[in-house]
C-alpha positions as CSV (number, residue, x, y, z in Angstrom):
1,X,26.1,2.2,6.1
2,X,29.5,1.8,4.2
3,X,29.9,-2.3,3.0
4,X,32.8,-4.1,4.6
5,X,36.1,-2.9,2.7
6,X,37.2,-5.6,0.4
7,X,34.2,-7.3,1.1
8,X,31.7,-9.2,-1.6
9,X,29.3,-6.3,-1.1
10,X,31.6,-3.6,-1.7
11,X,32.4,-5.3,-4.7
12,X,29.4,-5.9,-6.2
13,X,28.9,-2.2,-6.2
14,X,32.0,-1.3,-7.8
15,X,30.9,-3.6,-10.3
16,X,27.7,-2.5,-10.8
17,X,29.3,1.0,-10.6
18,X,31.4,0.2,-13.5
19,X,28.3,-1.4,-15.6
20,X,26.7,2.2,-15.3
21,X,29.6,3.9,-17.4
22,X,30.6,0.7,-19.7
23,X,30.0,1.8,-23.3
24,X,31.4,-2.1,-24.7
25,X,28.4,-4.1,-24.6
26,X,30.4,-7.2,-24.3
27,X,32.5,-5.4,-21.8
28,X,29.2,-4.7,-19.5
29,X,28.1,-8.8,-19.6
30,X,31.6,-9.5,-18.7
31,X,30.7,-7.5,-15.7
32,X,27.6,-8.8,-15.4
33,X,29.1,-12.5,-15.6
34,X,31.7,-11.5,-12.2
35,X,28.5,-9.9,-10.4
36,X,26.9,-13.5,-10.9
37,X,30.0,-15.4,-10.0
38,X,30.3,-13.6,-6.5
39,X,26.3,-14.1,-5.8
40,X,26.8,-18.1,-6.7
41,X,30.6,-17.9,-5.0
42,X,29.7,-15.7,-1.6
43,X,25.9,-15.0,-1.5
44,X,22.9,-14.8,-1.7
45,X,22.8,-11.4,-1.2
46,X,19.3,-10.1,-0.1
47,X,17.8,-6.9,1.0
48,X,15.4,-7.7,3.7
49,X,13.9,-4.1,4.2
50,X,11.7,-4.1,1.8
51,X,10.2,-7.5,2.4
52,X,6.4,-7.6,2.8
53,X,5.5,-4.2,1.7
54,X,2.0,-2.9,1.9
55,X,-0.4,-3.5,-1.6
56,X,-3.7,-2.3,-2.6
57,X,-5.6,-5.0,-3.5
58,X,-9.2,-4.4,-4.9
59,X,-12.5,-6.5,-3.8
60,X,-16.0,-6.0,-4.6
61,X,-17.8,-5.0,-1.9
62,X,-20.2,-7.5,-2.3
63,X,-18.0,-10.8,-2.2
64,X,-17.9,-11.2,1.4
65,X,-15.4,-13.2,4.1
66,X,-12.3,-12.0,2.0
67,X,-9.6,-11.5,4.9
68,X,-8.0,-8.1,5.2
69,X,-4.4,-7.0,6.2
70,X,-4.9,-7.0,10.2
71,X,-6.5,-10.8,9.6
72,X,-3.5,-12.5,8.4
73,X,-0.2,-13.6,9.4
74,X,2.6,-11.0,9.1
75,X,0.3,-8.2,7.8
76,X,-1.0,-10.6,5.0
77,X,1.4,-11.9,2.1
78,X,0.4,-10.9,-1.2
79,X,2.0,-12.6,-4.2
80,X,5.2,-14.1,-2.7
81,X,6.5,-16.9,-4.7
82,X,7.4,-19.5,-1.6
83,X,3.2,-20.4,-1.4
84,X,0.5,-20.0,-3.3
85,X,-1.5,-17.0,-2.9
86,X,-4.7,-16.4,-2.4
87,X,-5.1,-20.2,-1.8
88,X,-3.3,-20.5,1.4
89,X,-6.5,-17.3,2.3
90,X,-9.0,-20.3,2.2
91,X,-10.8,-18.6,-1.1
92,X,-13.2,-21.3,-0.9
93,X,-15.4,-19.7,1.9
94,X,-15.7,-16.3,0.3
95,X,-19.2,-15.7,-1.0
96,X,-21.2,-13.0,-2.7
97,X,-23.8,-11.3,-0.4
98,X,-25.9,-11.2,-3.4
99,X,-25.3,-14.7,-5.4
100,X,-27.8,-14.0,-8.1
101,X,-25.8,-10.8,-9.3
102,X,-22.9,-13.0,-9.9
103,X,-24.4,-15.7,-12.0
104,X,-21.9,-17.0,-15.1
């Protein structure tokens, strides 16, 4: 999908485009610097597709109670920044099946 002609987006990636190829250094944060101005100016600019991907994440097979993907909300949200994760997963009521393993 081609961005709006003219548009912020289209000129973000002409910038960035440009950034590739700039050999200047001071040239390239100059770039850099417009690329910001047009987030503060016209954005944010997000892309949404990728939101909530899918993640390994590893647990013993003895600690027990740990909720898995198809148990949470949206498929589970692992390490966003807008809460705290994993204490909005109620850590608190996962146990070990065999305590005395586990000791300190």
């Amino acid at each position: 999908m081609a961005p709006e002609p003219g548009g912020p987006v289209e000129r973000l990636w002409k910038l960035h485009d440009q950034s590739k190829t700039e050999a200047d250094e001071l040239a390239r944060h100059r770039l850099v610097w417009e690329i910001t101005k047009i987030h503060i100016k016209e954005g944010p600019f997000f892309q949404g597709s990728v939101s909530n991907s899918p993640e390994i994440v590893l647990v013993h097979q003895e600690l027990k109670n740990v909720p898995r993907r198809n148990n949470l909300a949206q498929g589970g949200f692992t390490a966003p920044w807008i809460h705290p994760t994993p204490a909005v997963y109620d850590p608190e009521v996962m146990f070990w099946s065999a305590p005395e393993k586990h000791k300190g």
